[in-house]
N, CA, C and O atoms as CSV, one atom per row, in Angstrom:
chain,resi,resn,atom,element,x,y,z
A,1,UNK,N,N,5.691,-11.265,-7.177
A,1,UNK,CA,C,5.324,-9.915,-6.770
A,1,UNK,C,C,3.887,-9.615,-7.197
A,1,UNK,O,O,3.342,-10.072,-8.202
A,2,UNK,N,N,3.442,-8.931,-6.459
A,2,UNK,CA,C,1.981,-8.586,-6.827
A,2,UNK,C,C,2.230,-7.642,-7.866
A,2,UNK,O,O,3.359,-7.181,-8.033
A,3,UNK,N,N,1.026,-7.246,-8.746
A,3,UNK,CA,C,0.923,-6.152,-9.690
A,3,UNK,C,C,1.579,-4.743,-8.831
A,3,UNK,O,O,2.584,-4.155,-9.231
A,4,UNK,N,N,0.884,-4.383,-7.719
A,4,UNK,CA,C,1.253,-3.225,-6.863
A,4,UNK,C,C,2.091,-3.322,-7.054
A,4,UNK,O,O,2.506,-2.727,-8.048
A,5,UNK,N,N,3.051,-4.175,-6.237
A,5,UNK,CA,C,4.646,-3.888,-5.682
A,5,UNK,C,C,5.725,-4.037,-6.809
A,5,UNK,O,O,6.946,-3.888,-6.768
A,6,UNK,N,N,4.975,-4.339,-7.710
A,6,UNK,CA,C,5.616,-4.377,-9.436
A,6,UNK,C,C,5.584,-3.345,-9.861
A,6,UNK,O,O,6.672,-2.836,-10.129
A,7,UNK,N,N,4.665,-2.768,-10.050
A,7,UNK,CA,C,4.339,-1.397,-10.589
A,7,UNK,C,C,5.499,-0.127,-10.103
A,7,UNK,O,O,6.278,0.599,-10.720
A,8,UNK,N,N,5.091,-0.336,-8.507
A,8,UNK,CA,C,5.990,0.164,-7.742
A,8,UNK,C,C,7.625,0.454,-7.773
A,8,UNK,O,O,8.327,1.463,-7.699
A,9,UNK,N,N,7.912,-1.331,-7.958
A,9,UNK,CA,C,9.338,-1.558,-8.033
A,9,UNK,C,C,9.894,-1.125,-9.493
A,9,UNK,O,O,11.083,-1.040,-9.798
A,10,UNK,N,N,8.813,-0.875,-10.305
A,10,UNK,CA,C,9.668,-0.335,-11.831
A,10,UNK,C,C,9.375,0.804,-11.677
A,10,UNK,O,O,10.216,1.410,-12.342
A,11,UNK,N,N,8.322,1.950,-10.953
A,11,UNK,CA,C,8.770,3.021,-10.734
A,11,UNK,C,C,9.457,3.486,-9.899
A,11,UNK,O,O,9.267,4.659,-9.578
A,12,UNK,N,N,10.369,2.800,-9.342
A,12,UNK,CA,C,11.495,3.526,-8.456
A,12,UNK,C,C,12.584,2.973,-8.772
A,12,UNK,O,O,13.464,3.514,-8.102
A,13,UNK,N,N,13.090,2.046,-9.546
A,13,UNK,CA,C,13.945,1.578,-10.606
A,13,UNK,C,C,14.205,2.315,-12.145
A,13,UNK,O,O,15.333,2.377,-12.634
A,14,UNK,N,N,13.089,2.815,-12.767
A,14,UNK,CA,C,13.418,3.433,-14.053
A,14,UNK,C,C,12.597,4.673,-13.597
A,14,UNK,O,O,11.604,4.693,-12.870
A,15,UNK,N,N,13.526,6.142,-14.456
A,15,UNK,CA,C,13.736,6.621,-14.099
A,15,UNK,C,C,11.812,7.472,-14.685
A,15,UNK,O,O,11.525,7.694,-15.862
A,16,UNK,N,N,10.835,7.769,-13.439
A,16,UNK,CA,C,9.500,7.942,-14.467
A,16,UNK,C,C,9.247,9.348,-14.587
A,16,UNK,O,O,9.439,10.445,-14.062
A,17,UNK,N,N,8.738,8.771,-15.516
A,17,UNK,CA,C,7.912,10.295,-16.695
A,17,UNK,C,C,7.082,11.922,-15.581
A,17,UNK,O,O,6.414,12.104,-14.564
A,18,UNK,N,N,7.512,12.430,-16.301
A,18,UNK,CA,C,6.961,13.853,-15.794
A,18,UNK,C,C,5.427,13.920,-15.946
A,18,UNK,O,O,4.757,14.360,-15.011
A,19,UNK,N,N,4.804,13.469,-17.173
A,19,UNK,CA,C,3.491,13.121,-17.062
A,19,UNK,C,C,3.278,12.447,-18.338
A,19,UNK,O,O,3.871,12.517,-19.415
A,20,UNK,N,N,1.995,11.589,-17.817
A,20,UNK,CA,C,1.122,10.766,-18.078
A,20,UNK,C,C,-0.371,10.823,-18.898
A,20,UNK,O,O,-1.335,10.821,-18.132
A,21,UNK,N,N,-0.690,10.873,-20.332
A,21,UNK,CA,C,-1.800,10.930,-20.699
A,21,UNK,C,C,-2.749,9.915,-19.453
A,21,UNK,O,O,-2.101,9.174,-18.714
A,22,UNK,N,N,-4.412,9.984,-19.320
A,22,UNK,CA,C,-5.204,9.295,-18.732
A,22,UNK,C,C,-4.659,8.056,-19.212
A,22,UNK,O,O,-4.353,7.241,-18.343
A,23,UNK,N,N,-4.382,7.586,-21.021
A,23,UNK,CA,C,-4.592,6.304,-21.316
A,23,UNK,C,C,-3.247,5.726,-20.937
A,23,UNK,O,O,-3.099,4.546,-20.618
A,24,UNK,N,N,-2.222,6.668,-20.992
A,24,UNK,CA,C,-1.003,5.578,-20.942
A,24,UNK,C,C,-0.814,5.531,-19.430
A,24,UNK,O,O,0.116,4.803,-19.085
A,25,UNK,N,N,-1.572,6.222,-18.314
A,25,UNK,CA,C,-1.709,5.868,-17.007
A,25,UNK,C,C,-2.364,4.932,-16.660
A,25,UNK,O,O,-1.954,4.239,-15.729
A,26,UNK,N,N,-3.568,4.639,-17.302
A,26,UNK,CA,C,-4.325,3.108,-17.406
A,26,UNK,C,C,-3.168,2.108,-18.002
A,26,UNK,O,O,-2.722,1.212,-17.285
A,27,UNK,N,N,-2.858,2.235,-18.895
A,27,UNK,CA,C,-1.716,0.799,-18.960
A,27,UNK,C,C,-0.424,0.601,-18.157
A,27,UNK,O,O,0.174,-0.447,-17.911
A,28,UNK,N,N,-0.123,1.933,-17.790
A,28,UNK,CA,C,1.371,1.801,-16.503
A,28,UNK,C,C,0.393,0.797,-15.446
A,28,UNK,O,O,0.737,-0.373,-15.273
A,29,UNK,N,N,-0.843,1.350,-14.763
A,29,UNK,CA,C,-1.685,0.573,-13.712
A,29,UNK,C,C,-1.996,-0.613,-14.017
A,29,UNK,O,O,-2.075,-1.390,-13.065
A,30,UNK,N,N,-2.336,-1.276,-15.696
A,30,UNK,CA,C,-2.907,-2.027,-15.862
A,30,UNK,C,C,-4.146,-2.020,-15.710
A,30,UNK,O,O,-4.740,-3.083,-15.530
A,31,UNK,N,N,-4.668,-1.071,-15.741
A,31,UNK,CA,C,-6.587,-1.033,-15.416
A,31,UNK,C,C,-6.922,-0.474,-16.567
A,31,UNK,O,O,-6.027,0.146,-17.142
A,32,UNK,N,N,-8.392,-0.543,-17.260
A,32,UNK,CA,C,-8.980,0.195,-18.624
A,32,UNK,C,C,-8.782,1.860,-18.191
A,32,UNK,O,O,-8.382,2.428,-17.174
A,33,UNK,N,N,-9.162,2.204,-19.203
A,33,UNK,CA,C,-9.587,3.807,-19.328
A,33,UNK,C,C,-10.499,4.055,-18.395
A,33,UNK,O,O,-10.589,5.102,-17.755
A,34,UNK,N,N,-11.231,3.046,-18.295
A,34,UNK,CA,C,-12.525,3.939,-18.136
A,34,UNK,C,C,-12.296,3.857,-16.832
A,34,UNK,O,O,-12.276,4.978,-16.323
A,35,UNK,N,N,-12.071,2.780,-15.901
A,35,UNK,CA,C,-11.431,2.451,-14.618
A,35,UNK,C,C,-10.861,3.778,-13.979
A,35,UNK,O,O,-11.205,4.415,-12.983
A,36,UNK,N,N,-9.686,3.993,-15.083
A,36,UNK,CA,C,-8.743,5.337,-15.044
A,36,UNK,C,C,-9.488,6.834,-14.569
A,36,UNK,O,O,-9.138,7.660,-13.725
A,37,UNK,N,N,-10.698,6.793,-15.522
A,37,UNK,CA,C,-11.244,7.869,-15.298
A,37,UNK,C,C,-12.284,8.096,-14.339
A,37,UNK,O,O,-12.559,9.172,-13.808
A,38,UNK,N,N,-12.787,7.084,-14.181
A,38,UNK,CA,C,-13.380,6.864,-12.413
A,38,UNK,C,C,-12.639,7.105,-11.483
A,38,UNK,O,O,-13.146,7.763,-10.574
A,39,UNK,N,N,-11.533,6.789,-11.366
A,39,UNK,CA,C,-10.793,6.980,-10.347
A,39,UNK,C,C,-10.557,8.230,-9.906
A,39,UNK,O,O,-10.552,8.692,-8.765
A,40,UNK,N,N,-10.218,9.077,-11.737
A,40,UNK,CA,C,-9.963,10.810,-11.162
A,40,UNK,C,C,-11.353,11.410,-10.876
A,40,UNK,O,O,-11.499,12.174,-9.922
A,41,UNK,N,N,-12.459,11.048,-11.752
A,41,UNK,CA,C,-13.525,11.492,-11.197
A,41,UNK,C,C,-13.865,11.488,-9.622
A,41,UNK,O,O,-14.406,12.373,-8.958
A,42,UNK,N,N,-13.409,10.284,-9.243
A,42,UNK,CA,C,-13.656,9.677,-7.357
A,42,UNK,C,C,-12.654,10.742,-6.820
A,42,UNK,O,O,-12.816,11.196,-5.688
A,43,UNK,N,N,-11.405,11.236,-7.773
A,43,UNK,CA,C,-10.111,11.698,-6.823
A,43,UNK,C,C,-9.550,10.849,-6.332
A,43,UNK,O,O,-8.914,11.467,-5.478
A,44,UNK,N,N,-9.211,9.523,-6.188
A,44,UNK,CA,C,-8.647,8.408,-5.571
A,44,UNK,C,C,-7.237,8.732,-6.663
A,44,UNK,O,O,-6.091,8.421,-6.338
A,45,UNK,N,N,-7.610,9.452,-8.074
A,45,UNK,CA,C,-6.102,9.836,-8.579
A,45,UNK,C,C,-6.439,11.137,-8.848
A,45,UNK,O,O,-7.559,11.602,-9.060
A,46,UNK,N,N,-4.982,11.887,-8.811
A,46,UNK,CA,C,-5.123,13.459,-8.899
A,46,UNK,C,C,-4.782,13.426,-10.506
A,46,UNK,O,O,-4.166,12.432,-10.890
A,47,UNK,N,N,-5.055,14.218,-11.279
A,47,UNK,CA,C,-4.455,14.559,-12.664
A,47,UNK,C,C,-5.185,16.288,-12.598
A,47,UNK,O,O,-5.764,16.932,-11.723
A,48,UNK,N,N,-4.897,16.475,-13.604
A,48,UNK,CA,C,-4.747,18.757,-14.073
A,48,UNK,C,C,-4.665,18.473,-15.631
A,48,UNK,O,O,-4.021,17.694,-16.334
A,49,UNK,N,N,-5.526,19.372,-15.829
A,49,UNK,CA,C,-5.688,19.814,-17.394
A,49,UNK,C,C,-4.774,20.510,-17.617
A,49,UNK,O,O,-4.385,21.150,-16.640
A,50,UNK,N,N,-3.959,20.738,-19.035
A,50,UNK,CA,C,-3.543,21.050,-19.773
A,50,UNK,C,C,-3.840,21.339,-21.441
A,50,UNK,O,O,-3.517,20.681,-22.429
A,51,UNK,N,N,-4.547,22.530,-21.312
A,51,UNK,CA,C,-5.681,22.897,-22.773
A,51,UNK,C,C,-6.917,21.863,-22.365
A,51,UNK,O,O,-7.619,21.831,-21.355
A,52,UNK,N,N,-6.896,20.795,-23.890
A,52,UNK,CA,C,-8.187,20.282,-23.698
A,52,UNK,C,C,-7.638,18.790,-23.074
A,52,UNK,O,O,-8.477,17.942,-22.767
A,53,UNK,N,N,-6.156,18.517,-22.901
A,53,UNK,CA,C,-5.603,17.130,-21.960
A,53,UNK,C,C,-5.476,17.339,-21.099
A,53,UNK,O,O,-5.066,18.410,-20.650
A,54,UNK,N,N,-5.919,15.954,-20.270
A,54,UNK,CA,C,-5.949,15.685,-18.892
A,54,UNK,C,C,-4.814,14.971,-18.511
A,54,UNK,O,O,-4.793,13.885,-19.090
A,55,UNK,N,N,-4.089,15.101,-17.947
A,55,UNK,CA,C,-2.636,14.755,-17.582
A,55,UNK,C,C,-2.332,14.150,-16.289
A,55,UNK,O,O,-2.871,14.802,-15.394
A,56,UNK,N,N,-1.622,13.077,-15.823
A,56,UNK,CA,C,-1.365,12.580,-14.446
A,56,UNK,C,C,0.333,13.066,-14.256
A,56,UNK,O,O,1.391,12.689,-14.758
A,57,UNK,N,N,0.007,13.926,-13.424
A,57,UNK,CA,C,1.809,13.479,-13.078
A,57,UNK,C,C,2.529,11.985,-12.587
A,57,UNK,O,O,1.985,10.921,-12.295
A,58,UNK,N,N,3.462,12.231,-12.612
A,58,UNK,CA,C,4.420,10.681,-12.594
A,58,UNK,C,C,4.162,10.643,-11.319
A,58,UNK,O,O,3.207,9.965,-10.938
A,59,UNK,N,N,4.898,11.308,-10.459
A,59,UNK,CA,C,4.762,11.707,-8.679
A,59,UNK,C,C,3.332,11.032,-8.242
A,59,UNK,O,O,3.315,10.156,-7.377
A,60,UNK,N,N,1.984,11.543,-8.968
A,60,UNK,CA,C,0.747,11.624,-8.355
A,60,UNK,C,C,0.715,10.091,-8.973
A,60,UNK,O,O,0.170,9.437,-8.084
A,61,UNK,N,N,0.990,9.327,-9.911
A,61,UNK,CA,C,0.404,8.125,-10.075
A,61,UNK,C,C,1.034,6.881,-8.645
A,61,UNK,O,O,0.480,6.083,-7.890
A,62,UNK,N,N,2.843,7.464,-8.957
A,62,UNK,CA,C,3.513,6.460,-7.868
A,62,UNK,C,C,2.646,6.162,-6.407
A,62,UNK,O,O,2.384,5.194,-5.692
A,63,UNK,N,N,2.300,8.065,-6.457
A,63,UNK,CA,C,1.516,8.331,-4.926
A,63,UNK,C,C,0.046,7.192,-4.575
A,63,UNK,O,O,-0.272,6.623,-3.530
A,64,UNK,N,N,-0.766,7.200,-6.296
A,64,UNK,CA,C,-1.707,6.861,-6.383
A,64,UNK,C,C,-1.274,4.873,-5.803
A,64,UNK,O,O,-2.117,4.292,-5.121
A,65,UNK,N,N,-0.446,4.410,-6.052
A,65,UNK,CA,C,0.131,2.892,-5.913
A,65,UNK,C,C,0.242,3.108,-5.029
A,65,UNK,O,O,-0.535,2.572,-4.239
A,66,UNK,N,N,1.081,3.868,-4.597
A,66,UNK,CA,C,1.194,3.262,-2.678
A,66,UNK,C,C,-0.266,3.517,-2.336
A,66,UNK,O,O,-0.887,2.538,-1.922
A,67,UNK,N,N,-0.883,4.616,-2.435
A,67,UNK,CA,C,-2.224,4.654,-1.312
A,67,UNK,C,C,-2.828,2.903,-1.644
A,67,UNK,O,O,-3.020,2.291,-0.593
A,68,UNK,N,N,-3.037,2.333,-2.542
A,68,UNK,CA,C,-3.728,1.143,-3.151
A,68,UNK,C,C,-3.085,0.186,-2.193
A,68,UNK,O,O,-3.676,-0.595,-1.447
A,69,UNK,N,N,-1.798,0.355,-2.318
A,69,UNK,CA,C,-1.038,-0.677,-1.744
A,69,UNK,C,C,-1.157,-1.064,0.008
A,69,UNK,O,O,-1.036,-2.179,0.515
A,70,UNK,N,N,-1.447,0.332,0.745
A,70,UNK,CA,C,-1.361,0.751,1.828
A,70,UNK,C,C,-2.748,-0.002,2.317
A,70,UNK,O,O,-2.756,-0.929,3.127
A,71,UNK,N,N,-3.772,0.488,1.764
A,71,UNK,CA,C,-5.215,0.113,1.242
A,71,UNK,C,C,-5.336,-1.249,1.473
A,71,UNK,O,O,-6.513,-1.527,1.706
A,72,UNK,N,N,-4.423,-2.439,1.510
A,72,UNK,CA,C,-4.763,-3.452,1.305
A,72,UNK,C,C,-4.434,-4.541,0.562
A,72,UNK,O,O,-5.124,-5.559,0.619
């Protein structure tokens, strides 16, 4: 299986998180931080503050895999 369809297949197998710090969304993806935070900067991932944390929902990361996946 590719990383994608891995990623994928354990989030629709176990049951995922309501949300996601930036960093522990970089290691669900497997990509660095900083990767991570390019991405929301680009918007290619959605995340929302909460005080002074930046948060991914579970929903918006799965969403974020398929677009990747779709992508190519």
């Amino acid at each position: 299986m590719t990383d994608i369809r891995e990623a994928e297949h354990q989030a629709l197998t176990v049951a995922p998180r309501l949300v996601y710090t930036v960093r522990e969304a970089a290691e669900e993806l497997r990509i660095g931080y900083s990767t991570a935070r390019e991405r929301i900067a680009s918007g290619e991932l959605r995340s929302f503050k909460d005080g002074s944390r930046r948060l991914i929902a579970g929903d918006d990361l799965l969403a974020y895999v398929r677009a990747r996946q779709d992508a190519g």
